[in-house]
Every structure is written in C-alpha cells, then in structure tokens.
PyMOL CGO cylinders between C-alpha atoms (Angstrom):
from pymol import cmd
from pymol.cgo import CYLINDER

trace = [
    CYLINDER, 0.00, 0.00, 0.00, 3.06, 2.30, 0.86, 0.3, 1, 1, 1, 1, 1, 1,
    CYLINDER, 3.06, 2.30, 0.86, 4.48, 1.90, -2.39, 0.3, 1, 1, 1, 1, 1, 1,
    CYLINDER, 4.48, 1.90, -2.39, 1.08, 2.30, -4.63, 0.3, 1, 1, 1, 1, 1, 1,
    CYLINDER, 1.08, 2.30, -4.63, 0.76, 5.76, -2.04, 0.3, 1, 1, 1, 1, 1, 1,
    CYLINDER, 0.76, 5.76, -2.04, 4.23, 6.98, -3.37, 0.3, 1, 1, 1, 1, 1, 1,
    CYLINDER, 4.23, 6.98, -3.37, 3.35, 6.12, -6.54, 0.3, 1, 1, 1, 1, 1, 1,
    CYLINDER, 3.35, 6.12, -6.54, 0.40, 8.75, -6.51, 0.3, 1, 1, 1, 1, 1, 1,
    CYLINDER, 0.40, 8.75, -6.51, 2.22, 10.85, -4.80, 0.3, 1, 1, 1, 1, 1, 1,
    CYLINDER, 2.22, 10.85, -4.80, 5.18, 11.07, -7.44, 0.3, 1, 1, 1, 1, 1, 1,
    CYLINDER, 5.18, 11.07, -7.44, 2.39, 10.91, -10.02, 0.3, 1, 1, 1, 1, 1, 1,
    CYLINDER, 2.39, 10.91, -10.02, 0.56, 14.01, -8.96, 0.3, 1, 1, 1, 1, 1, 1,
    CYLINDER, 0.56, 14.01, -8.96, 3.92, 15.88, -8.15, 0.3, 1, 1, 1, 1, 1, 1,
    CYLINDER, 3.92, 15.88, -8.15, 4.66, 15.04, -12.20, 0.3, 1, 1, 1, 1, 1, 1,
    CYLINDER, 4.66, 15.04, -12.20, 1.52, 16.19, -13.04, 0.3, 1, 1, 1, 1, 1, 1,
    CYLINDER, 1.52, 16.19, -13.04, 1.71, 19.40, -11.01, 0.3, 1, 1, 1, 1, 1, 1,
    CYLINDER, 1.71, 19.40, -11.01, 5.58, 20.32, -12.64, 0.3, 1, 1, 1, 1, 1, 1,
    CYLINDER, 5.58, 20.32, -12.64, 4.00, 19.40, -16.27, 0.3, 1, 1, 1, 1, 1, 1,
    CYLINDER, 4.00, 19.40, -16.27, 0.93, 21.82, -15.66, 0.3, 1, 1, 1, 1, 1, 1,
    CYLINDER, 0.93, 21.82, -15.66, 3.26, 24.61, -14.12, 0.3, 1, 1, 1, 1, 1, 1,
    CYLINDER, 3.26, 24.61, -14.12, 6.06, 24.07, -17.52, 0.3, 1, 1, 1, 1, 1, 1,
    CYLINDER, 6.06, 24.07, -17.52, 3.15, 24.40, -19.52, 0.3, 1, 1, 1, 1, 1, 1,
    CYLINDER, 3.15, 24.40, -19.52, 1.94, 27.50, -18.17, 0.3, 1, 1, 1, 1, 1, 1,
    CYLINDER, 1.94, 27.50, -18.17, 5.38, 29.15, -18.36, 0.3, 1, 1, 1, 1, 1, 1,
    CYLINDER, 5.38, 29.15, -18.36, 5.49, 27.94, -21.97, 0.3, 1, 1, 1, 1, 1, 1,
    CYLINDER, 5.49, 27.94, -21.97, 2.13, 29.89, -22.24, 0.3, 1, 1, 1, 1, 1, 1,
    CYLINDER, 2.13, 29.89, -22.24, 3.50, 32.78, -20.89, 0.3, 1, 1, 1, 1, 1, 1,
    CYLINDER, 3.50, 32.78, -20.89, 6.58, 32.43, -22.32, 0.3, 1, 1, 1, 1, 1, 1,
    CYLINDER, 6.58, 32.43, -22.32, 4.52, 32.18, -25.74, 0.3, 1, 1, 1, 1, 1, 1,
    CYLINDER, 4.52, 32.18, -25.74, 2.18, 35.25, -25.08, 0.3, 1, 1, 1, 1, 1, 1,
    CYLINDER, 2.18, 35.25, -25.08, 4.86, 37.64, -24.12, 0.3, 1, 1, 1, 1, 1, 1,
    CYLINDER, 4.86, 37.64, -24.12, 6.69, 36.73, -27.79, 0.3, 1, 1, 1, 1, 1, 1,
    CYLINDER, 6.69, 36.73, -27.79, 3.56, 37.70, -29.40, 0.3, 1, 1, 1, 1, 1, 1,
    CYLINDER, 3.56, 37.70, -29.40, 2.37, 40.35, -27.71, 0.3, 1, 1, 1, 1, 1, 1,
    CYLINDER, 2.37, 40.35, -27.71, 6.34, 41.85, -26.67, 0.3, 1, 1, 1, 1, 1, 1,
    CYLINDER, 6.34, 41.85, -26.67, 6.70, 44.95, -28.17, 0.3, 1, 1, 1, 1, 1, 1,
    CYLINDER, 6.70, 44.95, -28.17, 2.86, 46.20, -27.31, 0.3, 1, 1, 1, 1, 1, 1,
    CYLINDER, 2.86, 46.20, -27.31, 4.17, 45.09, -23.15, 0.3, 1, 1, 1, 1, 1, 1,
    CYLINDER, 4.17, 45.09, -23.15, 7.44, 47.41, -23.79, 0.3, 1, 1, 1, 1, 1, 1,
    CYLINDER, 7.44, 47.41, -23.79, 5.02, 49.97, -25.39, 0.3, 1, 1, 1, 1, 1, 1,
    CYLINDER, 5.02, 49.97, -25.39, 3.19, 49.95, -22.73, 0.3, 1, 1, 1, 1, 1, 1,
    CYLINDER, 3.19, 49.95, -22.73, 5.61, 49.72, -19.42, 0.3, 1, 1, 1, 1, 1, 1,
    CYLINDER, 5.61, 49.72, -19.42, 7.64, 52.54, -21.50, 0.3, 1, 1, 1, 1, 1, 1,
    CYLINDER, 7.64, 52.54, -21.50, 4.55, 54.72, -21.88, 0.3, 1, 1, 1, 1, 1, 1,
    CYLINDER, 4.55, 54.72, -21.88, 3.71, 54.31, -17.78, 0.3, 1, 1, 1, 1, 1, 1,
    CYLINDER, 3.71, 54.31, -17.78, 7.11, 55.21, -17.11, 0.3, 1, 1, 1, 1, 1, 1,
    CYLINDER, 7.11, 55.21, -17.11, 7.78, 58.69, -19.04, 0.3, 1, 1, 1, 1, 1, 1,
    CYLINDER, 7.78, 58.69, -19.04, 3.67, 59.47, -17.93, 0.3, 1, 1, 1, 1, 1, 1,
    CYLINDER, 3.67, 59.47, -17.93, 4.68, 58.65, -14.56, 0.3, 1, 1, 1, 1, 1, 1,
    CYLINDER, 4.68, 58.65, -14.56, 7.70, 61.13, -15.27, 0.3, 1, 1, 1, 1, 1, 1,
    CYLINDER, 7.70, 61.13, -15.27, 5.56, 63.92, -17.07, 0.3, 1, 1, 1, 1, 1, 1,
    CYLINDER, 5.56, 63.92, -17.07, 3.71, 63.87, -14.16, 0.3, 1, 1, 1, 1, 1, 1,
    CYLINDER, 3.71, 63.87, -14.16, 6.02, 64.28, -11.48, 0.3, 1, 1, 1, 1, 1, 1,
    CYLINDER, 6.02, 64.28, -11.48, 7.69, 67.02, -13.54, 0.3, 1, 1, 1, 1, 1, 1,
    CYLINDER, 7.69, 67.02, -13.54, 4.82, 69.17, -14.27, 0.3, 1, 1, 1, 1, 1, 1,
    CYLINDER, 4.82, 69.17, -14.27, 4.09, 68.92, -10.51, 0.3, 1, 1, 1, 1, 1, 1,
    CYLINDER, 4.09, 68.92, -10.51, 7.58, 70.31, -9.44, 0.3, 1, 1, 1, 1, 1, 1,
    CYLINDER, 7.58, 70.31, -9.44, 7.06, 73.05, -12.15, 0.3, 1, 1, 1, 1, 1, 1,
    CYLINDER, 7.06, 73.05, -12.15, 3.53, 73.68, -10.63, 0.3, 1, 1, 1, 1, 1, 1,
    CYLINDER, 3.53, 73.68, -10.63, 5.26, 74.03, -7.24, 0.3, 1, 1, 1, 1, 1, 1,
    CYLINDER, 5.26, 74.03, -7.24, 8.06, 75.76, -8.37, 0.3, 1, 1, 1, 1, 1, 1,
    CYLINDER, 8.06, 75.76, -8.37, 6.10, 78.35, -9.89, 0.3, 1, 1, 1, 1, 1, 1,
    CYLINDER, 6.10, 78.35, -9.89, 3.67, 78.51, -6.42, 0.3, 1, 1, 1, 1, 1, 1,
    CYLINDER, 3.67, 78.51, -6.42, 6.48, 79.39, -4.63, 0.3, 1, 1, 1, 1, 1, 1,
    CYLINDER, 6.48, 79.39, -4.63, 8.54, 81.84, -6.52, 0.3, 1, 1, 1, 1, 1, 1,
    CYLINDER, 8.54, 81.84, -6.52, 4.38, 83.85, -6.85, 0.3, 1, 1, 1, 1, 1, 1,
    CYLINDER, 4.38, 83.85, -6.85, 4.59, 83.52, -2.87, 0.3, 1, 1, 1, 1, 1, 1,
    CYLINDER, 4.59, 83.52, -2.87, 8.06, 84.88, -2.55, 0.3, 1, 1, 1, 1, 1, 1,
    CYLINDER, 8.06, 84.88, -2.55, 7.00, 87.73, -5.26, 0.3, 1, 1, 1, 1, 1, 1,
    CYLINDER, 7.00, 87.73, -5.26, 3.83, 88.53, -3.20, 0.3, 1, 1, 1, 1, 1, 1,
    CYLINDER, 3.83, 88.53, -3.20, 5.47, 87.96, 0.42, 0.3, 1, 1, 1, 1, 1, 1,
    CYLINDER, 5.47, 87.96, 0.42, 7.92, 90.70, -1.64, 0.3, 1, 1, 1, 1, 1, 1,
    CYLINDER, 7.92, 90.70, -1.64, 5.46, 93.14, -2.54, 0.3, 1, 1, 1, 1, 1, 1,
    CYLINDER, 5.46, 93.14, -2.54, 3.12, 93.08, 1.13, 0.3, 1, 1, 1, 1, 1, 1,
    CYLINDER, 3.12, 93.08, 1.13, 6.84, 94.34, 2.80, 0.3, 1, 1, 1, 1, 1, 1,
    CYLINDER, 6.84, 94.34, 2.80, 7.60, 96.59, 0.08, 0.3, 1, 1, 1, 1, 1, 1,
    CYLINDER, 7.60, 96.59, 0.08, 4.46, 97.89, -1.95, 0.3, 1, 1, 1, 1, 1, 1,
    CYLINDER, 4.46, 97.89, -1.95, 6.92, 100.03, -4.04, 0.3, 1, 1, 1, 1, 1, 1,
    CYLINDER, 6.92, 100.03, -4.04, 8.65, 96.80, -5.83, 0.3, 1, 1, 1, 1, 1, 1,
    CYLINDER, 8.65, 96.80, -5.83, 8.08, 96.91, -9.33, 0.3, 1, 1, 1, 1, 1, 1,
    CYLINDER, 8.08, 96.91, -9.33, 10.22, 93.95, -10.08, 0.3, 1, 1, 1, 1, 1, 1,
    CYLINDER, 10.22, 93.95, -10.08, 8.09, 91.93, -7.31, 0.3, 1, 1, 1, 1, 1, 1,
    CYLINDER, 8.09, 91.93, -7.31, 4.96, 93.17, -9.51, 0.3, 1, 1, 1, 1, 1, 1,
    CYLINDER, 4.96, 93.17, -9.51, 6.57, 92.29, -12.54, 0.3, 1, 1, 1, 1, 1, 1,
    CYLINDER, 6.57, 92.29, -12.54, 7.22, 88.22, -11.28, 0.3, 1, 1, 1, 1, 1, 1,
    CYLINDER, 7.22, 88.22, -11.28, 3.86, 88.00, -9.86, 0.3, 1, 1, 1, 1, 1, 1,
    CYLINDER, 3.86, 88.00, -9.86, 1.50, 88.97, -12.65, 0.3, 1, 1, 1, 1, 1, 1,
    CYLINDER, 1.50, 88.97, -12.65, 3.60, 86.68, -14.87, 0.3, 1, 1, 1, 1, 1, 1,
    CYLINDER, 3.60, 86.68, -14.87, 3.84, 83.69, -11.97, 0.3, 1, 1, 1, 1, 1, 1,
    CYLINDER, 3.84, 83.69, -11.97, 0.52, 83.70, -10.82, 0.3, 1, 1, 1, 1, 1, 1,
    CYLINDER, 0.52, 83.70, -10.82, -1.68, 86.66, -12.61, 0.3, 1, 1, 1, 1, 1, 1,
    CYLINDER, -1.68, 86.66, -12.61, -4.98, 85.94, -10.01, 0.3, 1, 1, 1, 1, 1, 1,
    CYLINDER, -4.98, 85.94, -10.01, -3.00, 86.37, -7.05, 0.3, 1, 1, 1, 1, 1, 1,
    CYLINDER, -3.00, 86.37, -7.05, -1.41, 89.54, -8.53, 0.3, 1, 1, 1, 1, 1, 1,
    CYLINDER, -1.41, 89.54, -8.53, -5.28, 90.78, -9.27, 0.3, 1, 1, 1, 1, 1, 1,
    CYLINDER, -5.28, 90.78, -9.27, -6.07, 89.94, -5.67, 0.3, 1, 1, 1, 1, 1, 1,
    CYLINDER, -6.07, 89.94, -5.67, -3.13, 92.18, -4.73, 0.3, 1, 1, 1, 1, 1, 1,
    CYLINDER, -3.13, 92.18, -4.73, -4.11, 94.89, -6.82, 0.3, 1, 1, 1, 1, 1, 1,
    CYLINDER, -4.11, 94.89, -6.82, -7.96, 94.63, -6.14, 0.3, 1, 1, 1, 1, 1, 1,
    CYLINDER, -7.96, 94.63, -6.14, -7.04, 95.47, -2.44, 0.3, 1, 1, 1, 1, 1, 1,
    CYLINDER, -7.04, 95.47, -2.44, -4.38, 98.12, -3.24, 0.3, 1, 1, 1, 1, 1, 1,
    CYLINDER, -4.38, 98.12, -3.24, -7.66, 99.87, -5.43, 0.3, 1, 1, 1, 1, 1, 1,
    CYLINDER, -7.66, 99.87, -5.43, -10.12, 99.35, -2.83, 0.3, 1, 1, 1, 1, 1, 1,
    CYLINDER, -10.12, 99.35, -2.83, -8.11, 100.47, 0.04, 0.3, 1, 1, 1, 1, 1, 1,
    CYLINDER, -8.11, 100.47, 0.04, -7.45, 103.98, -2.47, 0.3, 1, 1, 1, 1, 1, 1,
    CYLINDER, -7.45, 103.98, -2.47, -11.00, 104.03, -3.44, 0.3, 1, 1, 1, 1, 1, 1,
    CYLINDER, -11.00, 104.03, -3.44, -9.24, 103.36, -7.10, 0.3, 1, 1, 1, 1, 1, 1,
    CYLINDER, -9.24, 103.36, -7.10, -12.22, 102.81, -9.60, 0.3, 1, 1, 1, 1, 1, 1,
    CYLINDER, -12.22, 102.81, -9.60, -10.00, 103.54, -12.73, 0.3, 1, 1, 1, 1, 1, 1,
    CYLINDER, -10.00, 103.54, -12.73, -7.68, 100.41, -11.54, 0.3, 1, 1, 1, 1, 1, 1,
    CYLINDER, -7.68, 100.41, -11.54, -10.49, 98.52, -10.31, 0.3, 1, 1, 1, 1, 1, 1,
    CYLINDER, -10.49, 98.52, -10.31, -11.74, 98.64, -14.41, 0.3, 1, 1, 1, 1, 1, 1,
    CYLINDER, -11.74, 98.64, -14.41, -8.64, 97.46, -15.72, 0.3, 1, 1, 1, 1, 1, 1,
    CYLINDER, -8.64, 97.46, -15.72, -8.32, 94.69, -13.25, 0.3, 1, 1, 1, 1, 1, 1,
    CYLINDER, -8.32, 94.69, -13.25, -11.81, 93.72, -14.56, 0.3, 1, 1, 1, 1, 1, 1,
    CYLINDER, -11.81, 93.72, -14.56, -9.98, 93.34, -18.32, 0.3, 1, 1, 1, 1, 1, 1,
    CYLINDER, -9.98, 93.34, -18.32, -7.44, 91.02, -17.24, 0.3, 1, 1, 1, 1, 1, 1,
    CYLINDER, -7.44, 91.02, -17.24, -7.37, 87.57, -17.79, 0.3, 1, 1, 1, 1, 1, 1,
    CYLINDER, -7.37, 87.57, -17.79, -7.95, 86.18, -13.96, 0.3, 1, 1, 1, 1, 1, 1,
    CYLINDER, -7.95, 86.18, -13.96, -10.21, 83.76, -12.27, 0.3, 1, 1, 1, 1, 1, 1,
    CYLINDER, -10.21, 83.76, -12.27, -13.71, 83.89, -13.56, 0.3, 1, 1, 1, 1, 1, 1,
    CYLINDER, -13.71, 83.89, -13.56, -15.06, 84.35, -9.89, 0.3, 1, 1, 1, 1, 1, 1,
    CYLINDER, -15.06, 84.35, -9.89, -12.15, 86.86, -8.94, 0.3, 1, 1, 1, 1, 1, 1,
    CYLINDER, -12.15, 86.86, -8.94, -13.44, 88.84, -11.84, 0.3, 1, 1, 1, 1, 1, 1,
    CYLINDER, -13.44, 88.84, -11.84, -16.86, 88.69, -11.18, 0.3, 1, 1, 1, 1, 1, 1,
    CYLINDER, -16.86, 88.69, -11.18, -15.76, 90.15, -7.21, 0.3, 1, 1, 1, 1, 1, 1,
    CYLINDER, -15.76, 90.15, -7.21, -13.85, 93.00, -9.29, 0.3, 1, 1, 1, 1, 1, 1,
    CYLINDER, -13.85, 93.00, -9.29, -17.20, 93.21, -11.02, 0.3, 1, 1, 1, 1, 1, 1,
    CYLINDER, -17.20, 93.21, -11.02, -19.87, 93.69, -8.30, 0.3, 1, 1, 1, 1, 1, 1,
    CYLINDER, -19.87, 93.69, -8.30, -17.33, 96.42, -6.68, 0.3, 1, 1, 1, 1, 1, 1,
    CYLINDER, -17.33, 96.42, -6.68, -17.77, 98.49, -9.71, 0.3, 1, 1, 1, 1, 1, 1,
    CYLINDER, -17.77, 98.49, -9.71, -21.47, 98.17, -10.30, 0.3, 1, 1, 1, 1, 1, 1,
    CYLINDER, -21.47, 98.17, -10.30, -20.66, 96.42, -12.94, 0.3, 1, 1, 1, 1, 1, 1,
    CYLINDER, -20.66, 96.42, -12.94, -23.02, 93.32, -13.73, 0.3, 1, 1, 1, 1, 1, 1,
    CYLINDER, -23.02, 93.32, -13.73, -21.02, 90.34, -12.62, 0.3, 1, 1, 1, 1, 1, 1,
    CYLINDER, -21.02, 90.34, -12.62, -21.79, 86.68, -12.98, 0.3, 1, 1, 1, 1, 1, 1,
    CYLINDER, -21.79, 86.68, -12.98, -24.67, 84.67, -11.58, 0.3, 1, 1, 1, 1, 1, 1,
    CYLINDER, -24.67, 84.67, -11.58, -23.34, 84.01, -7.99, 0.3, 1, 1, 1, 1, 1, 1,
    CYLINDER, -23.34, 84.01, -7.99, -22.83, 87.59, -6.90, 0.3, 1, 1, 1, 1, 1, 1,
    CYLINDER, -22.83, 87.59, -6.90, -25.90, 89.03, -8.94, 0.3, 1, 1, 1, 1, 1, 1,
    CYLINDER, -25.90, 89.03, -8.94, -27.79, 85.90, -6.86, 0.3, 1, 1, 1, 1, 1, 1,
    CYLINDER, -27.79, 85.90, -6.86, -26.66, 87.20, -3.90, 0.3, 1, 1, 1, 1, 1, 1,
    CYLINDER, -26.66, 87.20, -3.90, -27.04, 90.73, -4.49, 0.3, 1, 1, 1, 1, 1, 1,
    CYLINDER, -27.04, 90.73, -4.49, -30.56, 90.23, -5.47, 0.3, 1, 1, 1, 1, 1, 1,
    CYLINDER, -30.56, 90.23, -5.47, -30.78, 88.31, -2.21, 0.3, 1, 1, 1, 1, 1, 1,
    CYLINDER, -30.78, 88.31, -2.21, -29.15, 91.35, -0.09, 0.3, 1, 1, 1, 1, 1, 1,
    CYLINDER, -29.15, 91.35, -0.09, -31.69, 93.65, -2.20, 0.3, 1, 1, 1, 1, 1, 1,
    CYLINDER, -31.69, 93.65, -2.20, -34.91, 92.42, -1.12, 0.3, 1, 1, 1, 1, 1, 1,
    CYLINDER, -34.91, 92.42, -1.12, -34.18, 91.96, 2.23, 0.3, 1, 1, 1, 1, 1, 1,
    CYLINDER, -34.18, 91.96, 2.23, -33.37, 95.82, 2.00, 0.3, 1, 1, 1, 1, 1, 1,
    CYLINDER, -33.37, 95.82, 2.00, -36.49, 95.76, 1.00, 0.3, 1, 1, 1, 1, 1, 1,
    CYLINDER, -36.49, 95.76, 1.00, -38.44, 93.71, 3.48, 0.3, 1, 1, 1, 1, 1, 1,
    CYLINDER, -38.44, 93.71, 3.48, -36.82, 95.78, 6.13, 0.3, 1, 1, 1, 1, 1, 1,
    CYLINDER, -36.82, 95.78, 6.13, -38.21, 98.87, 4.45, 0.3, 1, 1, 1, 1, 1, 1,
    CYLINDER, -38.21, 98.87, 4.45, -41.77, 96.82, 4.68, 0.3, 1, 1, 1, 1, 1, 1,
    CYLINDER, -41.77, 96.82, 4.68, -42.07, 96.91, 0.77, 0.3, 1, 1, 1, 1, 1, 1,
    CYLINDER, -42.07, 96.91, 0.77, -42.38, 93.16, 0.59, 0.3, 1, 1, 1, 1, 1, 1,
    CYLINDER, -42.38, 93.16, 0.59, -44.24, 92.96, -3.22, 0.3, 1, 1, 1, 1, 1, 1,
    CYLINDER, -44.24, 92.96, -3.22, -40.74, 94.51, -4.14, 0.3, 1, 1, 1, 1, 1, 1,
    CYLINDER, -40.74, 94.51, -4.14, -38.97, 92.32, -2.09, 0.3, 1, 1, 1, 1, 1, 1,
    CYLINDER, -38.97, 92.32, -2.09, -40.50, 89.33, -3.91, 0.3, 1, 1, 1, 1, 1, 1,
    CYLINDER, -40.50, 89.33, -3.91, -39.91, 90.69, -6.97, 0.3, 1, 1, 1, 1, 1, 1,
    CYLINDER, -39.91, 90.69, -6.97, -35.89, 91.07, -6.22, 0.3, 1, 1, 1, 1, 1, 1,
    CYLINDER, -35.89, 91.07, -6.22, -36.18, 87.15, -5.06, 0.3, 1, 1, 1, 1, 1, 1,
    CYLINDER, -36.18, 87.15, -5.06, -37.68, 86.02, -8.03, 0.3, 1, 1, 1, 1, 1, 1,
    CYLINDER, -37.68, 86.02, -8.03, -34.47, 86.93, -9.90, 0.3, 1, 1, 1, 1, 1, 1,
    CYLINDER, -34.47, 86.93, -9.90, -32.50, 84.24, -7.76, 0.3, 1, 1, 1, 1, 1, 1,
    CYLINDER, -32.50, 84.24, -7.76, -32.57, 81.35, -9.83, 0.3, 1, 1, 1, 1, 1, 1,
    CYLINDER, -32.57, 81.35, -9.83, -34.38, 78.13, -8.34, 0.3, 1, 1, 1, 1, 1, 1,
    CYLINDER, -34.38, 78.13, -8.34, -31.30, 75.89, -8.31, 0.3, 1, 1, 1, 1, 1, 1,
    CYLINDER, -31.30, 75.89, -8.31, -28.69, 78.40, -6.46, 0.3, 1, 1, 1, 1, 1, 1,
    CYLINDER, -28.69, 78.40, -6.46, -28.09, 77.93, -3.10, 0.3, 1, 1, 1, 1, 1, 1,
    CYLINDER, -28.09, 77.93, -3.10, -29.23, 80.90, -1.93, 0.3, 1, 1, 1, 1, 1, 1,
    CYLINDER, -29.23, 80.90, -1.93, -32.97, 79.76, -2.27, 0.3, 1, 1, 1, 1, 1, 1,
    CYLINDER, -32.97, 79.76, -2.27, -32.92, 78.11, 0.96, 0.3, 1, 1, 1, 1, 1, 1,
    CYLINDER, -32.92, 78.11, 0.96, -32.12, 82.19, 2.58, 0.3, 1, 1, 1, 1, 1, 1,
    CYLINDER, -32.12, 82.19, 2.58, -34.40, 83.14, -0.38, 0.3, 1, 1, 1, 1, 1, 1,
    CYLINDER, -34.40, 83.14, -0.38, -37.63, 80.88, 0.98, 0.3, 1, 1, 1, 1, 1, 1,
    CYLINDER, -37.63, 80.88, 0.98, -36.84, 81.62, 4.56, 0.3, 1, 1, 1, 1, 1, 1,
    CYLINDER, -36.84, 81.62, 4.56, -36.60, 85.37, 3.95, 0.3, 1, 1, 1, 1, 1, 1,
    CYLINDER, -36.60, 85.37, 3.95, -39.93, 85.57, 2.07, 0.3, 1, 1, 1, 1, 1, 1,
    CYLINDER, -39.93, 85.57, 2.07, -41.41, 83.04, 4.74, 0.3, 1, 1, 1, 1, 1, 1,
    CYLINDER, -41.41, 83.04, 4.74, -41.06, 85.05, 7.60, 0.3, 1, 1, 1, 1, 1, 1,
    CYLINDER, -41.06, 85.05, 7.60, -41.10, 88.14, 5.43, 0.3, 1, 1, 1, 1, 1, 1,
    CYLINDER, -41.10, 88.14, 5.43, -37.93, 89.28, 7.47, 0.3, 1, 1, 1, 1, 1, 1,
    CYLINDER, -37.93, 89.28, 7.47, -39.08, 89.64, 10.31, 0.3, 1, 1, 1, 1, 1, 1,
    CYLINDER, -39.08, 89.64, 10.31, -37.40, 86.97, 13.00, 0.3, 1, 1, 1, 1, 1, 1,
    CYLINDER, -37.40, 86.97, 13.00, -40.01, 86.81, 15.69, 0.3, 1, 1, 1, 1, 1, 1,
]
cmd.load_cgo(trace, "trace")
C-alpha cells in the first residue's frame, strides 16, 4: 500500500511540474507575441509617470517663486520687479493684490482694468460687483438676495418678492431666499 501511495504521490507531483512548464510555456509564448505592445506599454507608464512628477515640481516651483514675489510686494508695496514676477507667476494672485491696493485707495480707474485682465472667472466677477458692474450669476444671486431683504426691512415686501424672483431656483441661496420671504424678514 506504501508503495502504490508513493506512486500517486510522485504521479501528482509530475503532473503538477508538467501543468506549471506548460503554463510558463504559455507565458513564455504570449509575451513573444504580444512583446513589443508590453514594452510599449511599461515605456509609456514610465515617461507618464515622469511627465507627471515634472509638471508637478514646475507647478510648485512656480507657487512658490508667486509667494516669494507677493510675500515681496506686502513688505515693500513700491517693488516693481516683485509686480513684474507675480503677474507673470501667478496673474490671479497679482489681481487679488491689486484689487485690495484699489479698494483700500478708493481706485475705480484700476479697479476697471483689473476687470480686463485675464484672472479667475469668480475673482473677476468680485472686481465686477465692486464696480457696479453686472457680474456673474453668484454675486448678482446674492445681491438680489441682499436687495430684497433691503427691501423687506423697508416693509415693501411685493418689491422684495420681486428682487427674489431673480434668484434662480437651483442656487443655493434659495434656501435664505424661501426663509426670507417666509417670515417676510421679520425673525419673531
């Protein structure tokens, strides 16, 4: 009985080493055909993987050297070379700069050319609203919203709904918009 046990034994051992030769030979096989679309492929990863990391050190880079020009220009207002650096590092962040540089002077005529620039979309629409200046949906929203409840405080709440009705119904200012006309701004 011993030896017909060893005999299985050595049988299924042969059987497992055949089945594990074959598979390498199927590998083996697959990686012939299919070898220059696997080096394609690993080679690809490898300089995206590279791009990547790159563009985020120049991303960085350029983050800090538009701190260090801004961290420049808070010290020294007067720095025209710290200007220079940060409108052409970061060009929001120099708007930001200059937007409170205007407001602080009461500056309208530098207020409209910061509204010409190519910044952030929201940034401009700020420079925008501080100009009378019609300005994008968020800010006209909320203006609308700060409007009426001039309004209601004034007691002219027909007007008041009027103003509210210009907040569209999927901004989030509905929920201040429902309550206001709700309570008709009055918080009792």
């Amino acid at each position: 009985m011993a030896i017909k046990d060893d005999i299985d034994s050595i049988k299924e051992e042969l059987n497992t080493q055949e089945q594990f030769l074959e598979n390498i030979i199927k590998s083996e096989r697959f990686f012939k055909k299919y070898k220059k679309i696997i080096i394609g492929a690993v080679v690809l990863g490898v300089i995206g993987a590279a791009g990547y990391y790159i563009n985020g050190a120049l991303k960085e880079k350029e983050f800090k050297a538009a701190n260090a020009a801004y961290a420049k220009l808070i010290l020294n207002p007067k720095d025209e070379q710290a200007k220079a650096e940060l409108k052409q590092k970061d060009a929001s962040l120099y708007a930001l700069y200059e937007f409170k540089r205007a407001v602080d002077n009461n500056d309208t005529n530098a207020l409209k050319s910061l509204s010409n620039e190519q910044i952030d979309p929201l940034l401009k629409d700020i420079v925008k609203s501080q100009i009378n200046e019609p300005s994008g949906q968020i800010l006209s929203s909320y203006k609308a919203v700060i409007r009426g409840y001039e309004l209601m405080k004034e007691n002219k709440i027909d007007e008041a709904k009027n103003e509210f009705k210009k907040v569209p119904l999927n901004s989030q200012l509905q929920s201040i918009v429902k309550n206001l006309e709700h309570y008709q701004g009055n918080a009792k």
